[in-house]
py3Dmol code that shows the C-alpha trace and the ligand (Angstrom):
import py3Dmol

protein = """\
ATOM      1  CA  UNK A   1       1.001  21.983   0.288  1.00  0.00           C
ATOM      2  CA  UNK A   2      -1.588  19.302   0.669  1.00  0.00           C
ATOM      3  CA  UNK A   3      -0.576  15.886   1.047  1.00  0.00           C
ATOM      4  CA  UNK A   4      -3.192  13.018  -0.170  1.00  0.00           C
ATOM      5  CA  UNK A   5      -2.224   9.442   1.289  1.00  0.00           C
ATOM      6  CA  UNK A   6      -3.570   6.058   0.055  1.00  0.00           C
ATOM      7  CA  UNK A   7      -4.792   3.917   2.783  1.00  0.00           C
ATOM      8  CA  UNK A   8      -6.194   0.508   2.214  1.00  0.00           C
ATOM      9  CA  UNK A   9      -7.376  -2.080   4.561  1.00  0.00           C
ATOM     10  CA  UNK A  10      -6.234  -5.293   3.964  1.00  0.00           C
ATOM     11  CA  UNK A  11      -6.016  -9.183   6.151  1.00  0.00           C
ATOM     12  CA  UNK A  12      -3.668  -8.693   8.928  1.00  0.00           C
ATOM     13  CA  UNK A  13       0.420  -9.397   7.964  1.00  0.00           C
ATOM     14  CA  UNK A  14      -0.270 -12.022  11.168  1.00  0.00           C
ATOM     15  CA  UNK A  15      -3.250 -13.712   9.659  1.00  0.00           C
ATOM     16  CA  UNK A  16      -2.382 -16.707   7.285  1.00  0.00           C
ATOM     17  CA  UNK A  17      -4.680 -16.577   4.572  1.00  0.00           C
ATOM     18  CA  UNK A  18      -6.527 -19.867   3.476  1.00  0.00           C
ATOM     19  CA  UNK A  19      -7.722 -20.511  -0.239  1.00  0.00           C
ATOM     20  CA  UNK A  20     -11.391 -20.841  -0.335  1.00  0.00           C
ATOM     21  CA  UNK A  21     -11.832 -24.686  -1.361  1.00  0.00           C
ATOM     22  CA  UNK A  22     -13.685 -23.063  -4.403  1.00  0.00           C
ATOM     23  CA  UNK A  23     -10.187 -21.820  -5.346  1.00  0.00           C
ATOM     24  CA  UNK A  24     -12.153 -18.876  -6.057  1.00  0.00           C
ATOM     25  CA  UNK A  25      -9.895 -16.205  -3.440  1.00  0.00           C
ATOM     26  CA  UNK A  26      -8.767 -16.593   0.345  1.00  0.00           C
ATOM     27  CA  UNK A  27     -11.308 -16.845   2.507  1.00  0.00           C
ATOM     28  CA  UNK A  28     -10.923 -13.076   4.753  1.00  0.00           C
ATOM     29  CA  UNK A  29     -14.160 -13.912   6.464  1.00  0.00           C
ATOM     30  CA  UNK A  30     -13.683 -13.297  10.149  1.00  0.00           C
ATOM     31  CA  UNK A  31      -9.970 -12.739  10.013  1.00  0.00           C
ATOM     32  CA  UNK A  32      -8.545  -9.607  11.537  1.00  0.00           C
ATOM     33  CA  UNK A  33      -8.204  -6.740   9.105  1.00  0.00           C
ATOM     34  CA  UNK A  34      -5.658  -3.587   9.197  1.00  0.00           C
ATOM     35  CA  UNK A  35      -3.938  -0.876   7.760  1.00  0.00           C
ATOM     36  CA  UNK A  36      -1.402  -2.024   4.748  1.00  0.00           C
ATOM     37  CA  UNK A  37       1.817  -1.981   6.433  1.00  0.00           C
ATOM     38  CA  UNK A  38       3.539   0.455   3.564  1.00  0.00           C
ATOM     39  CA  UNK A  39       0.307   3.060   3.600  1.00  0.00           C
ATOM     40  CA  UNK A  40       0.897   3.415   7.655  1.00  0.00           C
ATOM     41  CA  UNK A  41       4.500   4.169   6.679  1.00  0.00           C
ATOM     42  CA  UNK A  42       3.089   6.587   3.921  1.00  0.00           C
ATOM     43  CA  UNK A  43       0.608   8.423   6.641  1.00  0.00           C
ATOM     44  CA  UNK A  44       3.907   8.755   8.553  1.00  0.00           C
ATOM     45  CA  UNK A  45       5.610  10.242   6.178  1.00  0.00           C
ATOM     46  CA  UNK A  46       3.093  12.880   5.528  1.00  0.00           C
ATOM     47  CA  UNK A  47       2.958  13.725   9.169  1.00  0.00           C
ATOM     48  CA  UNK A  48       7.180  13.702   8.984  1.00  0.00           C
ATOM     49  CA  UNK A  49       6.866  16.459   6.563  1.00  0.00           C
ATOM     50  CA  UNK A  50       3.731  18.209   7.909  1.00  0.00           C
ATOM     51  CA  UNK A  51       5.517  18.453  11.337  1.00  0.00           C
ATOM     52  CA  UNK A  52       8.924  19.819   8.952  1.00  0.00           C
ATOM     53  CA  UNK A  53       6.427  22.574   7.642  1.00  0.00           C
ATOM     54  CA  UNK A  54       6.067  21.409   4.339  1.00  0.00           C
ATOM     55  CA  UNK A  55       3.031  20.162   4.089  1.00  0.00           C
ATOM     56  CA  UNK A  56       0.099  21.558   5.854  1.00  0.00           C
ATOM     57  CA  UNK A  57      -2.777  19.443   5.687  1.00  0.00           C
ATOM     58  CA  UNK A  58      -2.940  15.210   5.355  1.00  0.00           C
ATOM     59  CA  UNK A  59      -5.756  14.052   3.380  1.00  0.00           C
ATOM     60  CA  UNK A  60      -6.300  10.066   4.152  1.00  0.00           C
ATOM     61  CA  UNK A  61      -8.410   8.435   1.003  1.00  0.00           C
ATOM     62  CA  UNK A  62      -9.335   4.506   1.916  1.00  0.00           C
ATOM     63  CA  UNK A  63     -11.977   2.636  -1.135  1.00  0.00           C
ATOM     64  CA  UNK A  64     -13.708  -0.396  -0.417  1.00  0.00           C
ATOM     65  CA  UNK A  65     -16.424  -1.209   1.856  1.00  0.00           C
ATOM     66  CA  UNK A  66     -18.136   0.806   4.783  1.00  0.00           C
ATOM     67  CA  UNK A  67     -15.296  -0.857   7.304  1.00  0.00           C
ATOM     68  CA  UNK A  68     -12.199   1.392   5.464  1.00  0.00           C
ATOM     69  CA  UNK A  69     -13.500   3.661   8.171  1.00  0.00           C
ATOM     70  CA  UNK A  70     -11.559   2.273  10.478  1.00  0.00           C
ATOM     71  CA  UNK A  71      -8.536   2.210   8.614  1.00  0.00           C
ATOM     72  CA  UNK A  72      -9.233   6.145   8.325  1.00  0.00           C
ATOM     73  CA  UNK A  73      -9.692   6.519  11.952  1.00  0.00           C
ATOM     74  CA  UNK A  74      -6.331   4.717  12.580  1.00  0.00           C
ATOM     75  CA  UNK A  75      -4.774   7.214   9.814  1.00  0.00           C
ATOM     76  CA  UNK A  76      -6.306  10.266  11.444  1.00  0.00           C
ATOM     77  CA  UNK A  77      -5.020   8.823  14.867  1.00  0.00           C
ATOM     78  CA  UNK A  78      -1.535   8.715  13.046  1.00  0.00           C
ATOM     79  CA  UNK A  79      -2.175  12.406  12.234  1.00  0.00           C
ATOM     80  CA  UNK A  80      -4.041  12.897   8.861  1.00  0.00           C
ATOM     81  CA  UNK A  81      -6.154  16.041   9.110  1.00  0.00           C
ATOM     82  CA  UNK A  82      -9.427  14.434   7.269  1.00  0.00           C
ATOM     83  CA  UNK A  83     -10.338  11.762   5.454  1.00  0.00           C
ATOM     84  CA  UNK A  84     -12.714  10.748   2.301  1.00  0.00           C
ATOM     85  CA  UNK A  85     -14.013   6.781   2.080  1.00  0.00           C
ATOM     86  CA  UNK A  86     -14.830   5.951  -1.271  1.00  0.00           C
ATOM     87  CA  UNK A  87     -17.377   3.269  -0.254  1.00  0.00           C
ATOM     88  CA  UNK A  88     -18.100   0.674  -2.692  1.00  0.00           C
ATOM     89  CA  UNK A  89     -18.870  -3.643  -1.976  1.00  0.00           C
ATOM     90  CA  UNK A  90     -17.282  -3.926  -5.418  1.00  0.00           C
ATOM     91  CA  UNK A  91     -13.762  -5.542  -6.048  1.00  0.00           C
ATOM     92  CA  UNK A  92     -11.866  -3.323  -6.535  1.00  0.00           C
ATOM     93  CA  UNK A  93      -8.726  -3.655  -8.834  1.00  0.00           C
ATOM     94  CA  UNK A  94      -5.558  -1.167  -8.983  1.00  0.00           C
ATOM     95  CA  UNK A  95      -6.741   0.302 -11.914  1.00  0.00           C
ATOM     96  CA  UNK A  96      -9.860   1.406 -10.136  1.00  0.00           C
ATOM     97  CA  UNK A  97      -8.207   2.694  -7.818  1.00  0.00           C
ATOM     98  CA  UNK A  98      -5.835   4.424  -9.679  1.00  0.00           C
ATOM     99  CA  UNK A  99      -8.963   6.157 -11.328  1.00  0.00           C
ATOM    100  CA  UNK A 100     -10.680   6.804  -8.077  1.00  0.00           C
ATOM    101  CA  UNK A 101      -7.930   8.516  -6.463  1.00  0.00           C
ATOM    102  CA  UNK A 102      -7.274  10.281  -9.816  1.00  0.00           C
ATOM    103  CA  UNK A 103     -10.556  12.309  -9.496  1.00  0.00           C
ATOM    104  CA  UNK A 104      -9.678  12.995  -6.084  1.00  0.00           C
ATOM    105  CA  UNK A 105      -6.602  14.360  -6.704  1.00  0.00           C
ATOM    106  CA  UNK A 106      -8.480  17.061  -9.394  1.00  0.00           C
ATOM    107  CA  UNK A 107     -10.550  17.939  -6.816  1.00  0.00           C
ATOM    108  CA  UNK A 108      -8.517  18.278  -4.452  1.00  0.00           C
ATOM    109  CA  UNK A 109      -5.236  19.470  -5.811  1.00  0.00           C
ATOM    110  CA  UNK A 110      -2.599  18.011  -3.637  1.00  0.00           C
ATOM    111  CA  UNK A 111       1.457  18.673  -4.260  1.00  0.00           C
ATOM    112  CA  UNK A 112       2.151  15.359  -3.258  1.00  0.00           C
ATOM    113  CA  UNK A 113       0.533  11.997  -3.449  1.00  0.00           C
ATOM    114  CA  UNK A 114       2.066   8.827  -0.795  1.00  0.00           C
ATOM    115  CA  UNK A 115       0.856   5.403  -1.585  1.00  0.00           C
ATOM    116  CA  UNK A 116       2.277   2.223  -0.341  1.00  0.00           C
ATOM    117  CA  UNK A 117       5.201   0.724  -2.845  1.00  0.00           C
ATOM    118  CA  UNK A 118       2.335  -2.317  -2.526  1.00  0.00           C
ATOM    119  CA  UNK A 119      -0.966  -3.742  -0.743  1.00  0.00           C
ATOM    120  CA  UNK A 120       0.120  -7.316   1.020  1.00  0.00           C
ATOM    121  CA  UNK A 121      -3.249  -9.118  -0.106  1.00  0.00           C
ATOM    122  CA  UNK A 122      -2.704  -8.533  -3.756  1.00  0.00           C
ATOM    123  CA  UNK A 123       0.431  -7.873  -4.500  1.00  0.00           C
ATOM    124  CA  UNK A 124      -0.047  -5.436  -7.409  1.00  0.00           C
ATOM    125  CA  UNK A 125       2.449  -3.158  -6.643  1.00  0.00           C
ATOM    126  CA  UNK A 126       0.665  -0.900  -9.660  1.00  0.00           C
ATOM    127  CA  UNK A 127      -1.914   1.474  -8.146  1.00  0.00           C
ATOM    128  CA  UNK A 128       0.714   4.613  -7.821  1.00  0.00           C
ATOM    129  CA  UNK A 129       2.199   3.855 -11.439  1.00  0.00           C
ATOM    130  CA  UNK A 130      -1.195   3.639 -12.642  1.00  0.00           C
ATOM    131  CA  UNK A 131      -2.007   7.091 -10.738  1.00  0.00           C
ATOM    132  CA  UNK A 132       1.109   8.382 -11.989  1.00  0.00           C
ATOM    133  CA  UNK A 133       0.578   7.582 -15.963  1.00  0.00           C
ATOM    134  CA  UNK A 134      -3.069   8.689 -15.335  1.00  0.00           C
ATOM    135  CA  UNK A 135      -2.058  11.756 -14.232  1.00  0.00           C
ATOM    136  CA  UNK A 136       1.237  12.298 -16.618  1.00  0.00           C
ATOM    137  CA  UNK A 137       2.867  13.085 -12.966  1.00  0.00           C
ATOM    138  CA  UNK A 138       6.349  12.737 -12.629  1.00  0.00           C
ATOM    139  CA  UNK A 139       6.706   9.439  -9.231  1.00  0.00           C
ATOM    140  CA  UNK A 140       9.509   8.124  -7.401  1.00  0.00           C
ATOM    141  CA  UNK A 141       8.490   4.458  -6.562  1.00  0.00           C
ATOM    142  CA  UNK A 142       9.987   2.518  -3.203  1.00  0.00           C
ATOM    143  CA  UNK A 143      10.915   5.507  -2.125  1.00  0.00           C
ATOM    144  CA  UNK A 144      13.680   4.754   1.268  1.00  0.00           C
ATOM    145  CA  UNK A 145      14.393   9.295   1.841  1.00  0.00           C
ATOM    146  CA  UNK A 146      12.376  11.862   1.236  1.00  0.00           C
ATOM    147  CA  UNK A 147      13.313  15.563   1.338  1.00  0.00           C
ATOM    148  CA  UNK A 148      11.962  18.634  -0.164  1.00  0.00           C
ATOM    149  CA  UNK A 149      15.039  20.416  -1.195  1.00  0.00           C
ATOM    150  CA  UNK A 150      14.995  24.190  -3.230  1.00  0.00           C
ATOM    151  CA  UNK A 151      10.992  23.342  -3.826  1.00  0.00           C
ATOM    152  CA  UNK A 152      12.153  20.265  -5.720  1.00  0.00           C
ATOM    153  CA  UNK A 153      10.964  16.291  -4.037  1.00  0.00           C
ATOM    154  CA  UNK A 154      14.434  14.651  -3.630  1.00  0.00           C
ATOM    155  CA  UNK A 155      13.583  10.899  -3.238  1.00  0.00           C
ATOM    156  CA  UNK A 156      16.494   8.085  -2.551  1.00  0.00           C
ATOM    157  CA  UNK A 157      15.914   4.438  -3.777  1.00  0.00           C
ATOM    158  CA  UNK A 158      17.316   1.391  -3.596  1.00  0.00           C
ATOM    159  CA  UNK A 159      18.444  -0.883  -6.564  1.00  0.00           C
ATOM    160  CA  UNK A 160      20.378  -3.389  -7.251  1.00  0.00           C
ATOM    161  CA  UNK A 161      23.568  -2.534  -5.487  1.00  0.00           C
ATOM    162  CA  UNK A 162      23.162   1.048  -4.223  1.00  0.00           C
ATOM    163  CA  UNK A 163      20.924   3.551  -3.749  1.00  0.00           C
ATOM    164  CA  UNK A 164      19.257   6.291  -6.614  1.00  0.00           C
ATOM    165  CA  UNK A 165      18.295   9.699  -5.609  1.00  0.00           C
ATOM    166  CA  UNK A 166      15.952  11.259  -7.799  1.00  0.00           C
ATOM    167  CA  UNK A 167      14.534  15.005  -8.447  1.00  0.00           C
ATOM    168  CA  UNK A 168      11.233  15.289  -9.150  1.00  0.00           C
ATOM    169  CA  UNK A 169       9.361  18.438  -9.653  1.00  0.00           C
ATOM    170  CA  UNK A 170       5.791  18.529  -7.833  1.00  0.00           C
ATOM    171  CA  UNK A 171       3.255  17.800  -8.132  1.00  0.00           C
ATOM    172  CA  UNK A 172       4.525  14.084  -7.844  1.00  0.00           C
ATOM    173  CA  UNK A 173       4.107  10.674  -6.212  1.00  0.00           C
ATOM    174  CA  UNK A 174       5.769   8.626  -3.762  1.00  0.00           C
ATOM    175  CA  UNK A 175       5.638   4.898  -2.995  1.00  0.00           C
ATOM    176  CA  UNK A 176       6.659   3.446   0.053  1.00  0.00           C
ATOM    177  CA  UNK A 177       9.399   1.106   0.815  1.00  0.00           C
ATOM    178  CA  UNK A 178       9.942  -0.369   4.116  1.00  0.00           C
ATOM    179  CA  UNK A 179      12.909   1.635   5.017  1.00  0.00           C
ATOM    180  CA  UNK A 180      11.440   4.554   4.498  1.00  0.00           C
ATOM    181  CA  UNK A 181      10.096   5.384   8.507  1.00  0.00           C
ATOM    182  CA  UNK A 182       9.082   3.132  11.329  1.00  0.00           C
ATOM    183  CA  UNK A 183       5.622   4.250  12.009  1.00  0.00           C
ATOM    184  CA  UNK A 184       4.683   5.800  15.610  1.00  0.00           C
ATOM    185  CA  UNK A 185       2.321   4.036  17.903  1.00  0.00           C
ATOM    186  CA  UNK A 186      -1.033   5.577  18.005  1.00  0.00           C
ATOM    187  CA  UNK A 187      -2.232   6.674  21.587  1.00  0.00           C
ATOM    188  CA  UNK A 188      -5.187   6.395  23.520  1.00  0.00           C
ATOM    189  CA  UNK A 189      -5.748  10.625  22.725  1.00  0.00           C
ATOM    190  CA  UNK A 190      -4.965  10.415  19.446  1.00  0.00           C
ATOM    191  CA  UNK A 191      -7.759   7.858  18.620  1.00  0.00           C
ATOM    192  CA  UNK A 192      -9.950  10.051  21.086  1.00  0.00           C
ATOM    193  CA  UNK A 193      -9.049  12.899  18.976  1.00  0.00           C
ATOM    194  CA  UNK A 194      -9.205  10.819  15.397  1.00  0.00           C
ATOM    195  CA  UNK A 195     -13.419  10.003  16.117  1.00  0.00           C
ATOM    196  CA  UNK A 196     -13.996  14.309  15.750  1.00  0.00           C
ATOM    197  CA  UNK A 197     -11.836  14.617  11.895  1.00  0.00           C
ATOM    198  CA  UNK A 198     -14.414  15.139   9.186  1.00  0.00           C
ATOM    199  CA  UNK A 199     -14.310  12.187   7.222  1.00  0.00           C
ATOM    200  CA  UNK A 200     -16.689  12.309   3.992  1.00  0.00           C
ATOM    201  CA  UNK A 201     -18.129   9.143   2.199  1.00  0.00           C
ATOM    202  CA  UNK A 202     -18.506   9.238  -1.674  1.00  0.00           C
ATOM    203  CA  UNK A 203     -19.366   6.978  -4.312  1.00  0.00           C
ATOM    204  CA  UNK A 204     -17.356   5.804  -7.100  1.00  0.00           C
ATOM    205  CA  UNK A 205     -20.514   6.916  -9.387  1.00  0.00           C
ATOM    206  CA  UNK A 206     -20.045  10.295  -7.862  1.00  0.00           C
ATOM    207  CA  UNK A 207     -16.306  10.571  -8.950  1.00  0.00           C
ATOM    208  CA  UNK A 208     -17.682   9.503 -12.375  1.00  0.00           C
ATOM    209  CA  UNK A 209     -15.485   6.336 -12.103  1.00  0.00           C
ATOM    210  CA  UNK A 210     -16.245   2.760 -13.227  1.00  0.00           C
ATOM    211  CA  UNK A 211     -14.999   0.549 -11.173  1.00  0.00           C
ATOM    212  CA  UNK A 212     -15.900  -2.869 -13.042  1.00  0.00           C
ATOM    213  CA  UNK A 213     -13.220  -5.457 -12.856  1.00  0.00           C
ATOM    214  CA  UNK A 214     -10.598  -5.736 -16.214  1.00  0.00           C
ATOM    215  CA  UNK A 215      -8.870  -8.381 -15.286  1.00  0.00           C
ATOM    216  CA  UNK A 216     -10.415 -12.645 -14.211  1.00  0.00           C
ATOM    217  CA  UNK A 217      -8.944 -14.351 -11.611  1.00  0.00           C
ATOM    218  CA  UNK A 218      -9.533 -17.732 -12.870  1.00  0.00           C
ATOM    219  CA  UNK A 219      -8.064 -20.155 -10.205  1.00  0.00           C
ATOM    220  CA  UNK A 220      -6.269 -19.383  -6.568  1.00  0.00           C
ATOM    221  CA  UNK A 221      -4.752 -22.439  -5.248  1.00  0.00           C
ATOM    222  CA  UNK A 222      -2.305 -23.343  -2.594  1.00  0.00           C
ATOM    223  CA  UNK A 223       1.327 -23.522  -3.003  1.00  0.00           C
ATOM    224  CA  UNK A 224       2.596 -27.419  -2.980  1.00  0.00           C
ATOM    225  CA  UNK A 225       3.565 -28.923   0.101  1.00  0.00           C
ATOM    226  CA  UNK A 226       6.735 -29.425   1.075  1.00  0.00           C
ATOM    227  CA  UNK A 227       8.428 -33.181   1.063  1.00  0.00           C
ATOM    228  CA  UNK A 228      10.221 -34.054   4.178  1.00  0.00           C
ATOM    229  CA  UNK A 229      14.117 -34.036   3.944  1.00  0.00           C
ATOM    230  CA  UNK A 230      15.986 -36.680   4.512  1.00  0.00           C
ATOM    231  CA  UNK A 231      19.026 -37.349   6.905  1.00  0.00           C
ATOM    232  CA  UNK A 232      21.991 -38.759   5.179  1.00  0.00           C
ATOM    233  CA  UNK A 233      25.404 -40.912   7.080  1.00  0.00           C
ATOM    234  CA  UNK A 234      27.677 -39.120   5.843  1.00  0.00           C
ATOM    235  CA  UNK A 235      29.603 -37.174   3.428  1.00  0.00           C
ATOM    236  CA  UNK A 236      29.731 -39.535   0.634  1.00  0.00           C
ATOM    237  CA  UNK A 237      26.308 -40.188   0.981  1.00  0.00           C
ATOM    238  CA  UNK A 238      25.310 -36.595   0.473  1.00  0.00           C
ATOM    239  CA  UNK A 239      27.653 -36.281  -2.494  1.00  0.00           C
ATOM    240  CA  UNK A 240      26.220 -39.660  -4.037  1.00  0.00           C
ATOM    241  CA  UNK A 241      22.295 -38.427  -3.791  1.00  0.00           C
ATOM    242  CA  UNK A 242      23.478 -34.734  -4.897  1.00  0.00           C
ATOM    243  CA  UNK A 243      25.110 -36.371  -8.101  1.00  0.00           C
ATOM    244  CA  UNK A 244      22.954 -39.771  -8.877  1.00  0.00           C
ATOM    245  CA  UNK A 245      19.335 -38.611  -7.623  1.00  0.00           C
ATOM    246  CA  UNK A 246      19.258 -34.583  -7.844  1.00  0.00           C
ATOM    247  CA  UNK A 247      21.583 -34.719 -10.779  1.00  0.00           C
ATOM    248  CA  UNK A 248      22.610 -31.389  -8.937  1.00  0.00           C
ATOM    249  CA  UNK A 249      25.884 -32.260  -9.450  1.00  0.00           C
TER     250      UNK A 249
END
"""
ligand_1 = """\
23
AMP
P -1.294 -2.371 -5.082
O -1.021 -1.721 -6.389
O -2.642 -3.038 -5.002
O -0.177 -3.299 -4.635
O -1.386 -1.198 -3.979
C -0.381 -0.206 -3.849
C -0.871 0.930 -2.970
O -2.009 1.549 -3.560
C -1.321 0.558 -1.555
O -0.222 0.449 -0.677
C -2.222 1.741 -1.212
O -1.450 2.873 -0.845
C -2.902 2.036 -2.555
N -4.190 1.314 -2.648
C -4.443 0.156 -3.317
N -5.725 -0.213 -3.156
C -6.307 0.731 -2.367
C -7.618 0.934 -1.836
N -8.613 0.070 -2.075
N -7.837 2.037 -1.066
C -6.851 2.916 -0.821
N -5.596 2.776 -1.283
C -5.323 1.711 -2.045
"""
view = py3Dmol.view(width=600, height=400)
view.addModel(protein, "pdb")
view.setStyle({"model": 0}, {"cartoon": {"style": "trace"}})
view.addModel(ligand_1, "xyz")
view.setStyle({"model": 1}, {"stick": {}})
view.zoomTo()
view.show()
C-alpha cells in the first residue's frame, strides 16, 4: 500500500512572527522556515507503518514555492521513498490544496493519505477535511494511534474526556495530533542519502487545478498589549478591587 504524506513548509515554531505594518500578513521575509511540526509527525508515521510492513512506499507531496524542496529533502531524510513539489509563487489556500493533492491522489492511488491535524502559520486545520469531502473518503482527524487491524485503519482520538477509536475502511485519511509519535532525528546519512530520491516538480496547471484565492484577508493586526498588574496590601484590598473595580465579584 502506498502512503501519500502532506508536507508543508511553514515559519519556524521558534520564530515570532511580526505583522507587516501594512497589516497586510506577517512579514516571513528572512525568518527561518521548516517542516510543519504535525506533517514531520505524519512522515513518521508512514515510515512507522512502512517499517511494520504495511505500507511499502512513502510518497512526500510539499506545494508552494521552489524552496518546499527542502522540506522534501528533510521528509525523504525522515524516510519517504520520493517526492513530487507542486511549485507555484501563488498563495495558496487549503482549498487549493485540498484540490492539488486530490489529483495526486488519482494519479497516484495511495491506500492511505497523512496530513498534519493543522499548518502553524495559518491555522486552517481544513486541508485533510477538504481532501476527504473531495474525495468522498472516509478520515479520522487528530488521529493519537494508528493500527491496521484485519485490513481495516483503526485510529484512536481524543475528545473531550476520553479517547474514540474509529474503523475506517481504506482508502482513508489521517490527521495528525501531537501525541501521535515523536519524530526521529534525521542523520548526517540519511540527508546524504535523501539528495539521490527522485523528486518530480509539477505545476498546478498540469494537475488541471486552479489555485486562485476564495477567500480575502482583509486586515492582520497584532493582538493588544497587555496592561501591567498591579500589587495589592493585602487581602481586603484584593477583595475590594475584585468586587468595586472588576465587578468580578
Ligand atoms: P491547514 O488546513 O492549512 O491547517 O493544514 C493542514 C495540513 O494540510 C498540513 O499539516 C499539511 O499536512 C497539509 N498542507 C496544508 N498546506 C500544504 C501545502 N502548501 N503543501 C503541502 N501540504 C499542505
Amino acid at each position: 500500500m502506498k502512503a501519500l504524506v502532506a508536507v508543508k513548509r511553514v515559519v519556524d515554531y521558534n520564530v515570532k512572527v511580526r505583522v507587516k505594518s501594512d497589516g497586510t500578513g506577517v512579514d516571513i521575509s528572512n525568518v527561518k522556515m521548516s517542516m510543519n511540526p504535525f506533517d514531520e509527525i505524519a512522515i513518521e508515521e508512514a515510515v512507522r507503518l512502512k517499517e511494520k510492513g504495511v505500507v511499502t512506499e512513502i510518497i512526500a507531496v510539499s506545494c508552494g514555492v521552489a524552496q518546499c524542496a527542502e522540506t522534501l529533502r528533510t521528509a525523504m531524510a525522515i524516510g519517504a521513498d520520493r517526492s513530487i513539489l507542486v511549485e507555484t509563487t501563488a498563495d495558496l489556500q487549503p482549498l487549493a490544496v485540498a484540490k492539488l493533492l486530490k489529483a495526486l491522489v488519482d494519479k497516484e492511488q495511495p491506500g492511505l493519505v497523512i496530513l498534519g491535524k493543522q499548518a502553524i502559520d495559518d491555522d486552517c486545520n481544513q486541508t485533510g477535511q477538504m481532501l476527504a469531502a473531495l474525495g468522498d473518503w472516509p478520515q479520522a482527524t487528530f488521529a493519537s494511534k494508528v493500527e491496521i487491524v484485519d485490513g481495516k485503519l483503526q485510529a484512536t482520538r481524543e475528545v473531550d474526556g476520553g479517547s474514540e477509536i474509529l474503523s475506517l475502511s481504506l482508502p482513508a485519511i489521517i490527521t495528525t495530533d501531537l501525541r501521535l509519535n515523536e519524530p526521529r532525528y534525521v542523520t548526517l546519512p540519511n540527508i546524504m542519502k535523501a539528495k539521490k530520491k527522485q523528486m518530480d516538480i509539477v505545476k498546478p496547471e498540469d494537475l488541471g487545478v486552479d489555485v486562485a484565492p476564495r477567500i480575502k484577508t482583509l486586515k492582520v493586526v497584532e493582538p493588544p498589549v497587555r496592561s501591567a498588574g498591579i500589587k495589592v496590601a493585602d487581602v481586603a484590598a484584593l477583595v475590594d478591587k475584585l468586587k468595586n473595580e472588576a465587578k468580578v465579584i
